[in-house]
Each structure stands twice: as C-alpha cells, then as structure tokens.
N, C-alpha and C positions, 0 to 999 in steps of 0.2 A: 129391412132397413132400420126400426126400431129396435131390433134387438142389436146390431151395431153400435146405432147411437146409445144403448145404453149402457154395453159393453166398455163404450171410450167413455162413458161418465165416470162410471167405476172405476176408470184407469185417472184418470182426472183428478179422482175425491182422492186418492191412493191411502184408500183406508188400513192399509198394511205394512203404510207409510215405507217399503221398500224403496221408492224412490227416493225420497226424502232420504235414508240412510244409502245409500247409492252415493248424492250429490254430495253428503257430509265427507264419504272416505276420499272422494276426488277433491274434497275442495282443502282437506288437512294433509295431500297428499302434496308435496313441493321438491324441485331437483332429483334425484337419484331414485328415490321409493316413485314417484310416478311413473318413471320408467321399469323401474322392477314390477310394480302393479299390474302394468299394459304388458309387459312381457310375460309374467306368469300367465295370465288370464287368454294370451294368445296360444302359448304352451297347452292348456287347457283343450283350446277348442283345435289345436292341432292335432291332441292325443284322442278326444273324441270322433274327427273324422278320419283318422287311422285303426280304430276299433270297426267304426262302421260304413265301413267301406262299401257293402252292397246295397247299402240304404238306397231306396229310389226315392228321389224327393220331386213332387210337380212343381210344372213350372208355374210365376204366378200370376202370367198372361192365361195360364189355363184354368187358376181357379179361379181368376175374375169372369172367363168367358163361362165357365157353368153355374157363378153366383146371377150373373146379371141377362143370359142370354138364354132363350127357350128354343126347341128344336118349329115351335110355331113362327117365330119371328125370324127365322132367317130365309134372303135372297133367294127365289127360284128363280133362276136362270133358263133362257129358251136353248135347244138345239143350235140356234144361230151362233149364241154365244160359248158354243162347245162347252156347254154348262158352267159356266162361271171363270171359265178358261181365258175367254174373251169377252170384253165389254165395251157394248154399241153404245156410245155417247153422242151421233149423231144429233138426237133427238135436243139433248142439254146445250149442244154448241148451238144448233139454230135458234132455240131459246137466249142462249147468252148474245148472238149475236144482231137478232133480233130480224132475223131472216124470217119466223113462221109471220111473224106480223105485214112482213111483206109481200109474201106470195100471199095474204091472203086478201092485202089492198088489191093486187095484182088481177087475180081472178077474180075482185070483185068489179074491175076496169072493164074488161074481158068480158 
C-alpha cells in the first residue's frame, strides 16, 4: 500500500514535468492540428496493436484480485453448497427478518 502511495506521489510531484509538457501541446493545440494530434497518436497505437498481436495482456480484475486477495482469505464452502455453486442464505434472511429472535421468544414460552 505504501509503495502505491508513493508511486502516485511521484506521479503528482511529475518531476520529469512530462505532464506538464503533455498539457502545454494540447492546450496550444486549436482546430485542425487537434484533430491531426488525436489522429496520428491513434494511428500510433493502432500500428502497435497490429505488431503485437499475440501479446496476452491480464485482465485488471485479475491483477487487483492477486494484489489484494490471499489464497488464506478466501470462502470455504460446505458440500451442501456444492462448493460455492450454491449459496445457503437461510440463515441471513431469518436474521434480516428477525425470525431467529422469535423462535427463540417462542421456545422460551414453551
């Protein structure tokens, strides 16, 4: 986590003031060349993903789940639930509906 946060500091400080010169060429760019800019620069990354075509790239639902998720932390599932196939929520609705508070008035009547 800290080295994230420090990573975007750095992107922040933009000590290589790239951004800075970024914002300048779009911002002296007006009519006709804006459009030439955005179209070369598309040109660009069309000709690179036509080079590299059998590139595998992850997805980045997958790199978030191996940054943030451990093989300890995840759901075991009973047989009942045909291992995570199905999920018994019985237990959540009588809570949400406030059923277990009552059978247990109940058989305390009882």
């Amino acid at each position: 986590m800290s080295t994230k946060a420090s990573q975007l500091s750095q992107l922040y400080k933009d000590e290589d003031s790239s951004l800075q010169t970024s914002l300048d060429e779009i911002s002296l760019q007006v009519g006709p060349t804006l459009f030439n800019s955005f179209y070369d620069s598309l040109n660009n990354v069309k000709e690179y993903h036509k080079s590299h075509t059998n590139q595998i790239v992850p997805r980045p639902e997958q790199q978030l789940w191996s940054m943030y998720m451990h093989d300890d932390e995840l759901a075991q599932f009973s047989g009942e639930e045909s291992y995570g196939r199905y999920l018994d929520l019985n237990e959540f609705y009588n809570r949400y509906s406030g059923r277990a508070t009552w059978t247990c008035m109940i058989t305390q009547l009882i």
